[in-house]
N, C-alpha and C positions, 0 to 999 in steps of 0.2 A: 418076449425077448426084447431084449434092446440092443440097440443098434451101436458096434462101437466105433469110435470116432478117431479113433487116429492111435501115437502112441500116447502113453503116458510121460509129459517129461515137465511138468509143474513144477516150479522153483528153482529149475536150473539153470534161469539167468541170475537168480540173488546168488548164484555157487560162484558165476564166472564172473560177477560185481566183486564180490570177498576178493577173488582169487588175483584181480586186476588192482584191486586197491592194497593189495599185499604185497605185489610187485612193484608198486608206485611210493611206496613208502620203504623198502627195502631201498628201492631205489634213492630213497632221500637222503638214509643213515649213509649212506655210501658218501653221496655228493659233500653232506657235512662233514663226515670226517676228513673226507679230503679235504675243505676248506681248511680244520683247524691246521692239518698239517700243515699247509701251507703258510697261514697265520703266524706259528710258532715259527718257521721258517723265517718269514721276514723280520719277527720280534729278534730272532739269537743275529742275526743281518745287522740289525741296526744296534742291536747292543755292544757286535763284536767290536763294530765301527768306532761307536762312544767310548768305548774301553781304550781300544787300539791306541785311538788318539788321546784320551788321558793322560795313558802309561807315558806315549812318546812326549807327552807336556814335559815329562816330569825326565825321563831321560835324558832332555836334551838341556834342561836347567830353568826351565819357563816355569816352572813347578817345584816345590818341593816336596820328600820322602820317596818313596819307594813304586817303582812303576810299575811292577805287576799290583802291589797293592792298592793302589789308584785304580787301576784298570778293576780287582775284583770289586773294589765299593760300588766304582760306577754297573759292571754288574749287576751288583745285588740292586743298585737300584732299580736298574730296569728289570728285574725280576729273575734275571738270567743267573746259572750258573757259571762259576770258572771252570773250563774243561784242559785247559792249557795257558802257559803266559809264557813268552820269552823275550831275553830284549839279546839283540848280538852286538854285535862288537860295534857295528856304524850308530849304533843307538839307536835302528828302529826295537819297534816292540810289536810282539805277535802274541795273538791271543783269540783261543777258542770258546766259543760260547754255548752254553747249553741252555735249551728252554724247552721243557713241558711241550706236547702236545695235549689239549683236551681231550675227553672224550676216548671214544675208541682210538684213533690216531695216537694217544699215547699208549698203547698196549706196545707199536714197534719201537718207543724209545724215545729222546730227545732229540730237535729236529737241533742241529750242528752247525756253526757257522763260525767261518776263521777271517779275521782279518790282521792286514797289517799294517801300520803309521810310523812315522820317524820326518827326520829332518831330508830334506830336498839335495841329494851330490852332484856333483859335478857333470856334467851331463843330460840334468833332468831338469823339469822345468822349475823356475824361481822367480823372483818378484813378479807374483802374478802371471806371467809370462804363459802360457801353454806351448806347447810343439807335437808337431806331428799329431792335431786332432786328440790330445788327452787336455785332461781337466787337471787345473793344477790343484793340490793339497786342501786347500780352501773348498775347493767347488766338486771336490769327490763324492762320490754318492756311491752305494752299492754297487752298482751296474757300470761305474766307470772302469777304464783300463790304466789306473794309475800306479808306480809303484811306489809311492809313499803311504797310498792307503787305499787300501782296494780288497774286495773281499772274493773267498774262495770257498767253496762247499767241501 
C-alpha cells in the first residue's frame, strides 16, 4: 500500500490566476469606458463653447449670416453634433452639443454639453475688466462662472 499524502488540489492555483486575471481586466473595460465618457464629455464642452461663441460673433454683427448656422459648422467641425441652438433677444446664443462616446460608454448615449456666449451688458464685466473674481468673455474657459459664456451639463 501507499501512503497518502494529503489532499488532492493540483492546479488550483492556475483556477485562482484565470480567475484573478478576469477580475483585473473586467476591471479595465470599466476604467476605459469611463474614461471615453468622460472624453466625449469634454469634446461636446469645448465644442459647445466654439459654437456658442461663433453663433454670438455672428449675432452681434462681428460676423456674417446666420448664428445657429455658424454655430452648427463649427460643430460639425469639431465632430459634434447640433443638439439645440438659440439666440434671445439680448443676442446671446445658446447651444447644445452632442458627441459620441466610444466604445461601451456609447451604449448610454451622447455625452451633452450646453453652453452660452453673447455680448457683455450692463453690469457685467467689459473692456477687459473682470469683477467679483469672474473671467471676462475673452479669458472663459469651461469651468469659469461667466455669463457671457460659460458652460452647463
Amino acid at each position: 500500500m501507499t501512503a497518502r499524502r494529503g489532499p488532492r488540489d493540483g492546479g488550483s492555483g492556475s483556477v485562482v490566476v484565470v480567475g484573478a486575471c478576469a477580475a483585473l481586466l473586467s476591471l479595465l473595460l470599466v476604467v476605459l469606458a469611463l474614461a471615453s465618457a468622460v472624453v466625449a464629455r469634454h469634446r461636446a464642452e469645448a465644442a459647445a463653447d466654439l459654437a456658442a461663441l461663433a453663433g454670438a460673433d455672428v449675432a452681434v454683427g462681428r460676423a456674417t449670416g446666420d448664428p445657429c448656422a455658424r454655430a452648427a459648422a463649427v460643430l460639425h467641425a469639431q465632430g459634434a453634433a447640433a443638439g439645440a441652438c438659440a439666440v434671445a433677444a439680448d443676442g446671446s446664443v445658446t447651444v447644445t452639443a452632442l458627441v459620441p462616446a466610444a466604445g461601451a460608454a456609447g451604449l448610454l448615449g451622447p455625452a451633452r454639453a450646453t453652453a452660452r456666449a453673447g455680448q457683455a451688458t450692463s453690469g457685467q464685466a467689459t473692456s477687459g475688466q473682470a469683477t467679483s473674481g469672474q473671467a471676462t468673455p475673452d479669458q472663459a474657459t469651461s469651468g469659469d462662472a461667466v455669463p457671457t459664456a460659460g458652460t452647463s451639463q
